[in-house]
C-alpha positions, -999 to +999 in steps of 0.1 A: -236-380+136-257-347+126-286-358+151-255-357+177-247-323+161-278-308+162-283-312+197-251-301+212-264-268+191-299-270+213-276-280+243-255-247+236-279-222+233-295-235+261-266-231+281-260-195+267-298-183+273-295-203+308-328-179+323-303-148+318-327-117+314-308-093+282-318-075+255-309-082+221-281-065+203-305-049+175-321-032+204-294-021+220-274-005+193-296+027+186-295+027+224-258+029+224-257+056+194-281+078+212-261+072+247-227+082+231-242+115+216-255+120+248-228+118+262-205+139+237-236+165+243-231+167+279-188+166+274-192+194+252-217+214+279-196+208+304-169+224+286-191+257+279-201+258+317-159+252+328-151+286+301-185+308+322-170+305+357-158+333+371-131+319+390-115+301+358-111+337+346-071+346+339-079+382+336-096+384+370-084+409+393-076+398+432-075+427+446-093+459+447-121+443+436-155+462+443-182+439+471-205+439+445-185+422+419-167+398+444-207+388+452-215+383+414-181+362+412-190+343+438-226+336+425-210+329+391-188+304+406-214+282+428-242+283+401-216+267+374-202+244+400-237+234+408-243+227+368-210+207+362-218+190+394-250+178+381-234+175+342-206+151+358-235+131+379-251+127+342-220+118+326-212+091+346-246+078+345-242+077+310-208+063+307-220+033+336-254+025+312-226+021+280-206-001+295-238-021+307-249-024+270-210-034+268-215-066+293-247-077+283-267-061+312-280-030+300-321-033+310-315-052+341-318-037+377-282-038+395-302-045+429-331-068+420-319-083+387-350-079+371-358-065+341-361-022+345-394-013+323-392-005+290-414+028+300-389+039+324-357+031+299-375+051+273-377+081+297-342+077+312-319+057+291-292+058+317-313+036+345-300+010+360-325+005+387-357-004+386-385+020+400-390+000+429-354-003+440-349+032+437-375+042+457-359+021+480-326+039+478-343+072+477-361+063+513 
């Protein structure tokens, strides 16, 4: 009865290891530390560049207002929409590579379904692509 027990164990994590391509959890947990301070980092910039625009500004007068102020409103306003436009692109970069490590896929290319270099993950955390695929999507 325990040679019968033993292999439905080998059977079983056979099954579970099946060729899927992961990376183990002791891996991935610093990953997902360092990915949720990122991500509160970012949150909490975003919040700083939301308080700088001009245009959020209560106090801000409609009218009257000299060209030259209007001008530096305006630039005010499109270089922080710029920056939370690019802080929101980050954040949900970050938030889509967390709930990878979530479902077992972080590491793997969304496209290809091969493994994304460890080289590039180091550099950019948040990949899901590998290079090749998105210099594919960049084309």
């Amino acid at each position: 009865m325990k040679k019968n027990n033993k292999k439905d164990k080998k059977d079983k994590k056979k099954k579970a290891s099946n060729g899927k391509l992961y990376f183990p959890a002791s891996l991935l947990n610093p990953i997902g530390i360092f990915l949720h301070n990122r991500l509160h980092s970012l949150e909490k910039k975003k919040k700083a560049i939301d308080k700088q625009d001009p245009f959020k500004d209560t106090a801000r007068l409609d009218e009257n207002a000299s060209p030259d102020s209007d001008a530096a409103e305006q630039f005010g306003h499109a270089s922080t929409s710029a920056i939370r436009g690019q802080l929101d692109k980050r954040i949900i970069e970050t938030r889509k590579a967390l709930s990878r490590i979530k479902i077992g896929k972080y590491g793997i290319c969304e496209d290809c379904g091969k493994m994304i270099d460890t080289d590039r993950l180091i550099a950019y955390p948040e990949a899901t692509l590998c290079a090749k695929c998105k210099a594919k999507r960049e084309k």
